[in-house]
C-alpha positions as CSV (number, residue, x, y, z in Angstrom):
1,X,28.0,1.3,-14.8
2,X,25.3,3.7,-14.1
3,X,25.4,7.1,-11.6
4,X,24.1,5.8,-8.1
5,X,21.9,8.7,-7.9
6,X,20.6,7.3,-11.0
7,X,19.9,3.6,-9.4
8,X,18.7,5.3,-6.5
9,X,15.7,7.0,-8.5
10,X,14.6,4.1,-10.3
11,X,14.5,2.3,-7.0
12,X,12.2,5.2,-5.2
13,X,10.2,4.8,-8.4
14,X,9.2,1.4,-8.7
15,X,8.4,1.2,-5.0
16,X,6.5,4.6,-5.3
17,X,4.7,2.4,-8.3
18,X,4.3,-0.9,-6.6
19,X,3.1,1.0,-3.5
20,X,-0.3,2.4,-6.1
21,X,-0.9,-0.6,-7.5
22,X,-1.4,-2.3,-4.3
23,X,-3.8,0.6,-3.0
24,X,-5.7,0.7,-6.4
25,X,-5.9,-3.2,-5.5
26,X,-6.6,-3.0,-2.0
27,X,-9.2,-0.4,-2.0
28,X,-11.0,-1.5,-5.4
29,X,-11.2,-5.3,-3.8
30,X,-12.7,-3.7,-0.5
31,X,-15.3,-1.1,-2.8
32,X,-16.3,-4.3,-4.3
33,X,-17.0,-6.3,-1.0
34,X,-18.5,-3.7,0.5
35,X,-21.1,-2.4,-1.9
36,X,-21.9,-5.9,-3.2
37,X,-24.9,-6.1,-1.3
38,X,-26.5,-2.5,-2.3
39,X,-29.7,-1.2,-2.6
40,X,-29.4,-1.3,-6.9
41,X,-31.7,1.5,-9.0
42,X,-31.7,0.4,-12.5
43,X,-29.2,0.4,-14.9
44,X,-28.1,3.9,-13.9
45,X,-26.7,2.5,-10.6
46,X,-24.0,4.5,-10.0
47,X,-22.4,2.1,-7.7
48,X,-23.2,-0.5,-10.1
49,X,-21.0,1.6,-12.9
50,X,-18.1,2.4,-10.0
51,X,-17.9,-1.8,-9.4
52,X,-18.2,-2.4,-12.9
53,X,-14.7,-0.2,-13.0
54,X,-13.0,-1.4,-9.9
55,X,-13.9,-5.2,-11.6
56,X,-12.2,-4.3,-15.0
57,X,-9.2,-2.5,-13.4
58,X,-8.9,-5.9,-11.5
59,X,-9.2,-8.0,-14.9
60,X,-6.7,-5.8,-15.9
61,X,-4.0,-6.0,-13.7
62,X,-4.4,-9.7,-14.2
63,X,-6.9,-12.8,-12.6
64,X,-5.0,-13.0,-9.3
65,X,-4.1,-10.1,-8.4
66,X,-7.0,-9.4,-6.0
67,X,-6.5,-13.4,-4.4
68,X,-2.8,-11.9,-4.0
69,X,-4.1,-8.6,-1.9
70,X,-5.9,-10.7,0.1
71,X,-3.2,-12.7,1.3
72,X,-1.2,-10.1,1.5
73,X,-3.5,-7.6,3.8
74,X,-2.6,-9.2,7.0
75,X,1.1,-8.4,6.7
76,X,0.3,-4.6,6.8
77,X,-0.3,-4.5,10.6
78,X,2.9,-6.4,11.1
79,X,5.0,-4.0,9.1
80,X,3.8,-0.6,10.6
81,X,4.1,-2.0,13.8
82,X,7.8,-3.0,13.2
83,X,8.3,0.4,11.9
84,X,6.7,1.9,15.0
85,X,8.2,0.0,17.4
86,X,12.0,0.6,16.0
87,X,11.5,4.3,15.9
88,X,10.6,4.3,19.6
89,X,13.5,1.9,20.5
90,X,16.0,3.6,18.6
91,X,15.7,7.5,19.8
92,X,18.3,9.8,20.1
93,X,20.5,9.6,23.2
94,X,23.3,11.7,23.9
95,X,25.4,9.3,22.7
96,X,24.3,9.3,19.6
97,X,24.1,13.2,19.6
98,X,28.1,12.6,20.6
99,X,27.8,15.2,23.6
100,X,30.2,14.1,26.1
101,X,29.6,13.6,29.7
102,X,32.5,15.0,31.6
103,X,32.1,14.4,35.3
């Protein structure tokens, strides 16, 4: 049986980790689409060398992970605005500070 503390680590890890490669997937996918269409100056392009990276770290991770962040981007709006919206809604009251109301 391992320490919870322990579990608890690991856990903050791998979402810490799952967390990067989904922004080195996200914003290497969107580099790519945006500077597809550039103004190119030989073969010492450096946009051309910074898409040739972003293309093999996507190679790298695997064929479909770019097709995954893509399907994936439109559930980032819904999640923030869940997490917005139940921080507003759940607010300290006084209740919840447990001062009593004697009157």
């Amino acid at each position: 049986m391992q320490h919870p503390i322990f579990s608890k680590i690991q856990k903050v890890t791998a979402c810490s980790m799952i967390f990067m490669l989904l922004l080195v997937v996200l914003f290497s996918t969107f580099y790519i689409a945006a500077e597809n269409n550039h103004d190119c100056t030989g073969d010492d392009c450096p946009i051309c060398i910074c898409i040739r990276q972003c293309e093999a770290v996507l190679h790298q991770l695997g064929d479909g992970a770019a097709h995954q962040a893509i399907l994936i981007l439109p559930v980032f709006p819904l999640l923030f605005s869940i997490v917005f919206f139940s921080y507003t809604f759940t607010r300290e009251t006084l209740v919840s500070m447990k001062i009593r109301l004697n009157h």
